[in-house]
C-alpha positions in Angstrom: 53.9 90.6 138.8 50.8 91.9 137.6 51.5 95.4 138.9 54.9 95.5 137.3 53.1 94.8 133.8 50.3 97.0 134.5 53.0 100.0 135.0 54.9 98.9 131.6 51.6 98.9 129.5 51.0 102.4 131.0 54.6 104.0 130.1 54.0 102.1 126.6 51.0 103.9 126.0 51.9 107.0 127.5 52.7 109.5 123.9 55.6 111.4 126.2 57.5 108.3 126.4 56.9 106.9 123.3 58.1 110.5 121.5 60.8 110.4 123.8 61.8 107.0 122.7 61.7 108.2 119.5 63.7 111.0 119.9 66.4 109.7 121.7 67.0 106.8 118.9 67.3 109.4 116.4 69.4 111.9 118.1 72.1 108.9 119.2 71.9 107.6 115.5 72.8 111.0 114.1 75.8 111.9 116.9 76.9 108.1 116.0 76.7 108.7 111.9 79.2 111.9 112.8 81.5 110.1 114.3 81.8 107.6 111.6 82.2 110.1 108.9 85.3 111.7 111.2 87.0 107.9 111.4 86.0 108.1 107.3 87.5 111.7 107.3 90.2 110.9 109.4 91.2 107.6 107.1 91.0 109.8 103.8 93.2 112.7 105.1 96.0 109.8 106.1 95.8 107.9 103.2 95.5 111.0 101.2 98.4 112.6 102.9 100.9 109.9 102.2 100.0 109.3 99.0 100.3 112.8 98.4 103.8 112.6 100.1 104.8 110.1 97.5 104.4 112.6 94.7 108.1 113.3 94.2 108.8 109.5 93.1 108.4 108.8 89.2 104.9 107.6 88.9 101.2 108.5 89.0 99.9 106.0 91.0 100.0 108.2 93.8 98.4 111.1 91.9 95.5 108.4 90.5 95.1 106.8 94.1 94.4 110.3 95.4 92.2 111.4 92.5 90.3 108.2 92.7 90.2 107.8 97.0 88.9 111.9 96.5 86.3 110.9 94.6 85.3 108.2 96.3 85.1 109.9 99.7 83.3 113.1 97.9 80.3 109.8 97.3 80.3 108.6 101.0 80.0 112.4 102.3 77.3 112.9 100.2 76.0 109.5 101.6 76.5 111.0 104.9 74.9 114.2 104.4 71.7 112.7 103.3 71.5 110.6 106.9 71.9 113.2 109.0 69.5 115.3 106.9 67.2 112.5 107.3 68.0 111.8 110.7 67.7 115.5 111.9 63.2 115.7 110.2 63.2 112.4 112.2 64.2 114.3 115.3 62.3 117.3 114.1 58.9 115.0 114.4 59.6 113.6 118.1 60.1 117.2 119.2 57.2 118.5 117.8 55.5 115.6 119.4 56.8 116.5 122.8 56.1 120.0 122.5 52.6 119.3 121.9 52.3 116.5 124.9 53.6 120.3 126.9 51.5 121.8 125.7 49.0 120.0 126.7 50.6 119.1 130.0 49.7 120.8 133.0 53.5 121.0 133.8 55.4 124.1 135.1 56.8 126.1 132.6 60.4 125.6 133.9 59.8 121.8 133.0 58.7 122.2 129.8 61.8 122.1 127.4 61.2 121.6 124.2 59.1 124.9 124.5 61.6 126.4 125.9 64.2 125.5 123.6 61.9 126.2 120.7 61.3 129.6 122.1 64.6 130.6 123.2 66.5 132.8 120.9 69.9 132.6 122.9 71.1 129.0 121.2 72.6 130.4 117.1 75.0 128.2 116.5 73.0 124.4 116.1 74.2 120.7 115.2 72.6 121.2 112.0 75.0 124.4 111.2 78.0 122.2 112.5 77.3 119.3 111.0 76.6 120.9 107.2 79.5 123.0 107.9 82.0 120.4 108.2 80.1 118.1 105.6 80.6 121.4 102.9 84.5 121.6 104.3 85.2 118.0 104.1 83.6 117.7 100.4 85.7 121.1 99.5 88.8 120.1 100.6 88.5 116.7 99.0 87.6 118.6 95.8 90.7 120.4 95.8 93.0 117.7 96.8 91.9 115.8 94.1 92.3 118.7 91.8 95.5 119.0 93.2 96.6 115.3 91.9 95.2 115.5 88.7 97.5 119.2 88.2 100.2 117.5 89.5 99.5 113.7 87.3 99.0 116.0 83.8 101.9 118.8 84.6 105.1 118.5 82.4 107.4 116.8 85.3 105.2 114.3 85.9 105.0 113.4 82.4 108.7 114.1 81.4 109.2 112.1 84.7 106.6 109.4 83.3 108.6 109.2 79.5 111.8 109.0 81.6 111.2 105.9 83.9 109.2 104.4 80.0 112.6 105.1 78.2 115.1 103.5 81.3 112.7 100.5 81.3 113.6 100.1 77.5 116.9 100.6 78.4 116.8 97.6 80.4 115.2 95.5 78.6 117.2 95.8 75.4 120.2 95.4 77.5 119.3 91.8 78.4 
């Protein structure tokens, strides 16, 4: 029993593991904050798209729904954007860590691979790239979605289409 705690306080203390710790949180908390934005992303683009399929009926609810849902998922990829940004220095730290504690090490060179990564010029295209690309794409295409509605909401169908349900509700009314 003593032995087993003796080897735990050892791999506590040892900076390698508690880096590695640290980096491991960070990197599984930013792949997991991309795969809620694409359920987010995937959620707008349905709603979106079937509101957006309701444009031919007489109303702008659909046009307003898509305008405001456009907005509002414009906010929460922002939101996004600034936790991965903050999650990715967070990584950043833990690999400078480890790349010091190799350094340092008196390990081969073939084991050392955060240096090697660092060092390697063969790896362009990075998570950061990815992830900022689709964040820029995402925020784009909800900006012209939304700008989409609102044409469609202030164009002279919708409105003659607006004043034309407004005058056969009247109709209706003074009927009865």
């Amino acid at each position: 029993m003593v032995d087993k705690k003796k080897n735990n306080t050892e791999n506590n203390e040892n900076p390698s593991n508690h880096a590695w710790r640290y980096f491991e949180l960070h990197a599984c908390q930013r792949i997991s904050l991309i795969r809620y934005f694409i359920i987010v992303l995937s959620l707008y683009v349905t709603g979106s798209g079937y509101l957006i399929a309701k444009f031919k009926d007489k109303s702008c609810m659909e046009e307003e729904g898509v305008i405001f849902f456009s907005m509002i998922f414009i906010i929460i990829s922002i939101i996004f954007w600034w936790l991965d940004n903050r999650n990715r220095k967070l990584i950043h730290i833990a690999e400078d860590s480890l790349r010091e504690y190799e350094q340092d090490s008196n390990l081969k060179d073939i084991h050392k691979i955060f240096m090697r990564e660092k060092n390697s010029s063969s790896c362009t295209i990075r998570h950061t790239f990815c992830f900022k690309t689709l964040f820029i794409i995402a925020i784009l295409s909800a900006c012209i979605i939304g700008y989409y509605s609102w044409n469609h909401m202030s164009s002279p169908t919708s409105q003659a289409a607006t004043a034309e349900i407004a005058h056969s509700t009247n109709k209706v009314e003074t009927t009865h």
